[in-house]
N, C-alpha and C positions, 0 to 999 in steps of 0.2 A: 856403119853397115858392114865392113870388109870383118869386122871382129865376130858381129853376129852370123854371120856366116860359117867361118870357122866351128863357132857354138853347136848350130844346126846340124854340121857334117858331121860333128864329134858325135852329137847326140841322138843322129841318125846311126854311125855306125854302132855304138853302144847294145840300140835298139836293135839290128840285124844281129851283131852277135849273143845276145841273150836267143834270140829267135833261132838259131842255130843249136846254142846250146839246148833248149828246150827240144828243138826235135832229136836230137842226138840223143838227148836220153831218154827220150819216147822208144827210139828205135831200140835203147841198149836194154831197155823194159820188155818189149815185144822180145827179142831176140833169147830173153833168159825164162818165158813163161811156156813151162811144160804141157804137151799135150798129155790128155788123162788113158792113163793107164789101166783097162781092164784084162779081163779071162781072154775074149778074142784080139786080145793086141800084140802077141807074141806071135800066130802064124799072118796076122797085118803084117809087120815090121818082117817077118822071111820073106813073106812076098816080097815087099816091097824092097829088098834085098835080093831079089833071084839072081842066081847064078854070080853073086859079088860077096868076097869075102867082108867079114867085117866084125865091129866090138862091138859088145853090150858086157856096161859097166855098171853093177847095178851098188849104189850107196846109200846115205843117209845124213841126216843134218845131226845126226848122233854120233856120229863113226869118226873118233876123229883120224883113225889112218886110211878112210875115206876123202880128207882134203887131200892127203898127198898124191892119193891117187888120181882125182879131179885136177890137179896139178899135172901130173903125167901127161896123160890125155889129152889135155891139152896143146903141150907141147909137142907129143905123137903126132897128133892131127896137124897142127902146123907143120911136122917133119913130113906128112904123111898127106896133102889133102883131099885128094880124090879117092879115099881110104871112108868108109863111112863107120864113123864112132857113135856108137847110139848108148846115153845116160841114162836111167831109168833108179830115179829117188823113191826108195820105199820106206816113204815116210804118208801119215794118212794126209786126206786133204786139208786137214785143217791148219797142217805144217807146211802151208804152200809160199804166205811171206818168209820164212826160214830158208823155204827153198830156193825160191826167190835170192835172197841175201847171199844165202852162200854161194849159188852159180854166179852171181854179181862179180864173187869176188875174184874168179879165175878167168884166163883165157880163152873160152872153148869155143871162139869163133869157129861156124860150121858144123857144131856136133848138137846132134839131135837130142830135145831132152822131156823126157816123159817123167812122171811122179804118178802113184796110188790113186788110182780115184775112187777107193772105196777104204773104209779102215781095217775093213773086215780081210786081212792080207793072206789066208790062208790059201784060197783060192787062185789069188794073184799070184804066189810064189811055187803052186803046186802048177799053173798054166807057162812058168816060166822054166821050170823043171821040178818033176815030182820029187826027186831025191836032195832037192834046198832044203831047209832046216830056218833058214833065215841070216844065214851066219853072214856078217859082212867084214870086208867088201869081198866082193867076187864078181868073178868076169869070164865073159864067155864068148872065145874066138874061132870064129868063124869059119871054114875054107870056105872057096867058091861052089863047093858040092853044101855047104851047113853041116858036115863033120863038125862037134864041136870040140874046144880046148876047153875044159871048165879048168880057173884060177880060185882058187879057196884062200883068202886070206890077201895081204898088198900084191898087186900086183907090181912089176918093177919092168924099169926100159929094155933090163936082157931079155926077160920073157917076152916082151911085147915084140923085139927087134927080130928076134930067133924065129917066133910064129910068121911075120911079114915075110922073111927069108924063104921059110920053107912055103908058106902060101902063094909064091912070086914063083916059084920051082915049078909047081905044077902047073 
């Protein structure tokens, strides 16, 4: 009996740790699935932004100087976290497991992350600013007034560090 016991507790813990793991990556599933991005979701996201500086990084599961950037940001946000970093994949929705995948792969705990919810992107990129083109990555920082920095092309830690600088000044 004293051995079956032992068996039972093993294969009880076994049992909780798998049930652990399962929900942990339920949560890390929930945690990387973008809300859908439309035409009214840019003065959404100012609102909901009033009077707080902040990022919006906009990428693709195409771009690969897009991961580095996604890399960045992440780290930013960890350096940074009461800072709001908002993602937004413009990629259409049918590249949503892609998107999926590749947010999977980085750190962005706490940043916000949006993707296309329609394919038809011209609308979406002309609601995010009429003078985009589509050209990625690019990113656009924010002051507490919504002044914006538009970034055209990688963004990098100096730029990123210098805008917090001066947005902290004011």
């Amino acid at each position: 009996m004293a051995g079956g016991g032992g068996a039972m507790i093993r294969s009880l813990a076994i049992a909780l740790l798998c049930t652990v793991c399962l929900a942990t990556s339920g949560a890390l599933a929930a945690d990387v699935e973008p809300r859908a991005f439309r035409v009214d979701s840019m003065p959404a996201i100012r609102a909901e932004q009033a009077g707080k500086p902040f990022v919006l990084a906009l990428w693709s599961v195409y771009c690969e100087p897009c991961r580095d950037e996604l890399a960045l940001l992440g780290q930013f946000k960890a350096a940074n976290p009461s800072l709001p970093v908002i993602l937004v994949a413009a990629d259409p929705p049918e590249d949503a497991p892609s998107i999926a995948s590749v947010l999977a792969q980085y750190d962005l705990d706490g940043i916000e992350h949006w993707a296309y919810a329609d394919a038809f992107e011209e609308p979406l990129r002309y609601a995010i600013d009429p003078r985009w083109r589509g050209e990625l990555p690019r990113a656009y920082l924010f002051d507490a007034d919504h002044q914006k920095t538009v970034v055209v092309g990688r963004l990098d830690r100096e730029a990123l560090n210098n805008w917090l600088a001066t947005t902290q000044r004011r």
